[in-house]
C-alpha positions as CSV (number, residue, x, y, z in Angstrom):
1,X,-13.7,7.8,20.5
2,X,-12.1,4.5,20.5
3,X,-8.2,4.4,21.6
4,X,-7.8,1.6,18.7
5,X,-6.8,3.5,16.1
6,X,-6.9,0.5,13.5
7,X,-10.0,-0.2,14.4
8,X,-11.4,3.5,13.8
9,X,-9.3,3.0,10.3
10,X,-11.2,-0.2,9.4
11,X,-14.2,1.6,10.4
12,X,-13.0,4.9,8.2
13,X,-12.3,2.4,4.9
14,X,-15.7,1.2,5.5
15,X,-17.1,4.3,5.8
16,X,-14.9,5.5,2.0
17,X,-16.5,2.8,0.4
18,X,-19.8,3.6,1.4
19,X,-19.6,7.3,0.5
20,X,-18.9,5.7,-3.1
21,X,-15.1,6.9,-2.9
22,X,-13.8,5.4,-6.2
23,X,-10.3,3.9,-5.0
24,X,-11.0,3.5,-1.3
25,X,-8.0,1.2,-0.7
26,X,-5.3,4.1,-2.6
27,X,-2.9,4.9,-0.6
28,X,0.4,7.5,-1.1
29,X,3.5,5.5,-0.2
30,X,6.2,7.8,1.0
31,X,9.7,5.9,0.5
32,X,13.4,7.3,0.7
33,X,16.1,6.4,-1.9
34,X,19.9,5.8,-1.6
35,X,20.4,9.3,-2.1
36,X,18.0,10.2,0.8
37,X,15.7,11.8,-1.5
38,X,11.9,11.4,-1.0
39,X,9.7,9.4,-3.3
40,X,6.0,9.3,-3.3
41,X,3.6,7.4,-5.4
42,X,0.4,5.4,-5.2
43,X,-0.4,1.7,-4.5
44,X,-3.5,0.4,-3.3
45,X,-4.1,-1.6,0.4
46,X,-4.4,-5.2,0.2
47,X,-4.9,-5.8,3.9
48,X,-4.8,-4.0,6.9
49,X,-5.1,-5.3,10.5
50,X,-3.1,-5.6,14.1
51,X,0.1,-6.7,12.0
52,X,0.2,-3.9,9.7
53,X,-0.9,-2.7,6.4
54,X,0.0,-4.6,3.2
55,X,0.8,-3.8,-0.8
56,X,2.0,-6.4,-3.1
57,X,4.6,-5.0,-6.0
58,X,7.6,-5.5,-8.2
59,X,10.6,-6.2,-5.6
60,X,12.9,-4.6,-8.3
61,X,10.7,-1.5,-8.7
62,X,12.1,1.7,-7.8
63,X,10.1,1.4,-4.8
64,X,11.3,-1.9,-3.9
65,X,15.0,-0.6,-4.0
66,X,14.6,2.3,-1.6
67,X,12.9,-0.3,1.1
68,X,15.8,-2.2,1.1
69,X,17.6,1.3,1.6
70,X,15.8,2.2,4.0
71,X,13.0,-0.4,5.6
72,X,10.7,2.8,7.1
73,X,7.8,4.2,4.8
74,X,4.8,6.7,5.6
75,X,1.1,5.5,4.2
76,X,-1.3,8.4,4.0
77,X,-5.2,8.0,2.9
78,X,-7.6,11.1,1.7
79,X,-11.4,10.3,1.5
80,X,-13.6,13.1,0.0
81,X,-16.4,12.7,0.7
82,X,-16.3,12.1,3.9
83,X,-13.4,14.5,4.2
84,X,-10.9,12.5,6.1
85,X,-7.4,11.7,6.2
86,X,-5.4,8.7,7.9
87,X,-1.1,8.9,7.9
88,X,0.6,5.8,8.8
89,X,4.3,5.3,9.7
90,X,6.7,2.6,10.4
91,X,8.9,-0.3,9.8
92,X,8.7,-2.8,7.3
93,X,8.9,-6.0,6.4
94,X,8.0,-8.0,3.1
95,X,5.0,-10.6,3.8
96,X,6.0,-14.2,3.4
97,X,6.0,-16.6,0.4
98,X,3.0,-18.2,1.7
99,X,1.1,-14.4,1.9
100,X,2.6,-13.1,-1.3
101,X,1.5,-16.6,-3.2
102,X,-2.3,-16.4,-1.5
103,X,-2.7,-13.1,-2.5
104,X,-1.2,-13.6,-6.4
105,X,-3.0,-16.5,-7.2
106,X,-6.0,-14.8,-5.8
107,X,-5.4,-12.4,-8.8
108,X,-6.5,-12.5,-12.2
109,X,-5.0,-14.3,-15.0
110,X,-4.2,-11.0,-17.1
111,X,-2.7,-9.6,-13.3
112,X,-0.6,-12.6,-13.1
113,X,0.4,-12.5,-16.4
114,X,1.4,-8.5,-16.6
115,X,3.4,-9.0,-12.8
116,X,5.6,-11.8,-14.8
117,X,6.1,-9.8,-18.0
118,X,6.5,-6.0,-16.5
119,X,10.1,-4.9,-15.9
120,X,8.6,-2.0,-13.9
121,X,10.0,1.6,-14.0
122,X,12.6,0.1,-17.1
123,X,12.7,1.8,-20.6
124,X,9.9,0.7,-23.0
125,X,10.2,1.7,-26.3
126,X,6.8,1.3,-27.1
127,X,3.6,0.2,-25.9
128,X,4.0,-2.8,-28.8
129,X,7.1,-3.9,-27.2
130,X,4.9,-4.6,-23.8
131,X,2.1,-5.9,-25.9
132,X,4.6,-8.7,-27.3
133,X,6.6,-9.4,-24.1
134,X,2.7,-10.1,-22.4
135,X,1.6,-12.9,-25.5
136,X,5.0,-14.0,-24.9
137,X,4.1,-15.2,-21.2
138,X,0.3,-16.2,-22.2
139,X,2.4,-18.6,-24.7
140,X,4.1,-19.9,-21.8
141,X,0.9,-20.2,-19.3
142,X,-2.1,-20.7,-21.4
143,X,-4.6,-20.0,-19.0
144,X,-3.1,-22.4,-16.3
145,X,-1.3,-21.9,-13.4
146,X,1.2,-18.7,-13.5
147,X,3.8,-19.3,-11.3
148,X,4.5,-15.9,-8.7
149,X,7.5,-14.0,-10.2
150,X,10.6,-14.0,-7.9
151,X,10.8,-10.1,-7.9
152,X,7.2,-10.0,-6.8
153,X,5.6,-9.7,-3.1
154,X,4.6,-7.8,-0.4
155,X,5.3,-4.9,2.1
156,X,3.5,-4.2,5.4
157,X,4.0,-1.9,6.9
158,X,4.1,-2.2,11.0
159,X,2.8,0.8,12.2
160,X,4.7,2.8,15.0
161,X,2.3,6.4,14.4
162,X,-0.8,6.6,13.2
163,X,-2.7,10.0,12.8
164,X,-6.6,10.5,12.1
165,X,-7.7,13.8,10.7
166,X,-11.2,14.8,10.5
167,X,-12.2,17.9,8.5
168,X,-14.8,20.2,10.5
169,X,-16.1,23.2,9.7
170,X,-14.0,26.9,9.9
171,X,-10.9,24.6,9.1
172,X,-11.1,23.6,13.1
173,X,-10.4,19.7,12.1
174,X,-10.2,16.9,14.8
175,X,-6.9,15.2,14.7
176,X,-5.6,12.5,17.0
177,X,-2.1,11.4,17.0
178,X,-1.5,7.8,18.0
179,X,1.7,6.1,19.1
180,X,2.1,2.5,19.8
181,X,3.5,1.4,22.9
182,X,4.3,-2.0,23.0
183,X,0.8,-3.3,22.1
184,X,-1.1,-0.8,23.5
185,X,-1.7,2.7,21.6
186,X,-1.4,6.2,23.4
187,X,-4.1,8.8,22.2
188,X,-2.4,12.4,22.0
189,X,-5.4,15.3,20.0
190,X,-3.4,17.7,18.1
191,X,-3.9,21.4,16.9
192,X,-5.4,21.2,13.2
């Protein structure tokens, strides 16, 4: 077993997609608000390597709020079939301009559009009142260049844990516990 544990994750992802996992890269973001209540929801990995993993989303979002609470989230993937799990923990930071404009120009035009026109998590009185607000912005970018909405980037989160859990038979599943050291990784196994 390899004591790189985001190199057995790459190799996990890989591993999802091939099994024909439908979301492969969806990922339960564990966040905590001003209130020091736990929220939970799902986003989907962008990139993932030495530096961290990273989600793009509304800066304003409820989400978005409770990082600036509290900079600290847990990550956790569940792949079935192949019947593994990967938790991530750690600090984080938001990408830079020059990440967070890559990736949204890499997206497309109707993605672009809906980051600029959705007031995420805000009252809507009706889906029309969305479908109006989105020809709206088309109006204003016809299928040209849509300029990266201020309230719109990117997390990573910088890993300080990072556990692997694969299920086995009789419920006697292999977990390893990693914690990074500087950058080195210590390898701990763990009871299931």
């Amino acid at each position: 077993m390899t004591t790189d544990p985001l190199h057995l994750f790459q190799t996990w992802l890989a591993d999802a997609k091939r099994h024909g996992v439908h979301e492969p890269t969806a990922m339960a973001l564990a966040t905590v608000d001003r209130d020091n209540h736990p929220a939970v929801r799902i986003v989907l990995l962008k990139h993932a390597d030495e530096k961290g993993f990273v989600f793009y989303t509304n800066t304003d979002s409820p989400k978005g709020e409770d990082l600036r609470h509290c900079p600290h989230a847990s990550l956790c993937f569940y792949w079935n079939p192949p019947g593994r799990q990967v938790r991530v923990s750690g600090r984080v930071e938001t990408v830079t301009n020059e990440e967070a404009d890559a990736y949204f120009n890499s997206r497309p035009y109707l993605s672009r559009i809906g980051a600029r026109t959705s007031r995420q998590s805000q009252p809507l009185s009706g889906y029309a009142e969305l479908e109006r607000a989105v020809a709206a912005e088309m109006l204003r970018h016809p299928r040209g260049r849509v300029p990266r909405p201020d309230n719109w980037s990117g997390y990573r989160v910088i890993p300080d844990t990072i556990e692997l859990w694969q299920e086995r038979p009789f419920r006697l599943h292999e977990r390893l516990h990693y914690t990074r050291n500087g950058n080195r990784w210590s390898e701990q196994a763990l009871y299931p």
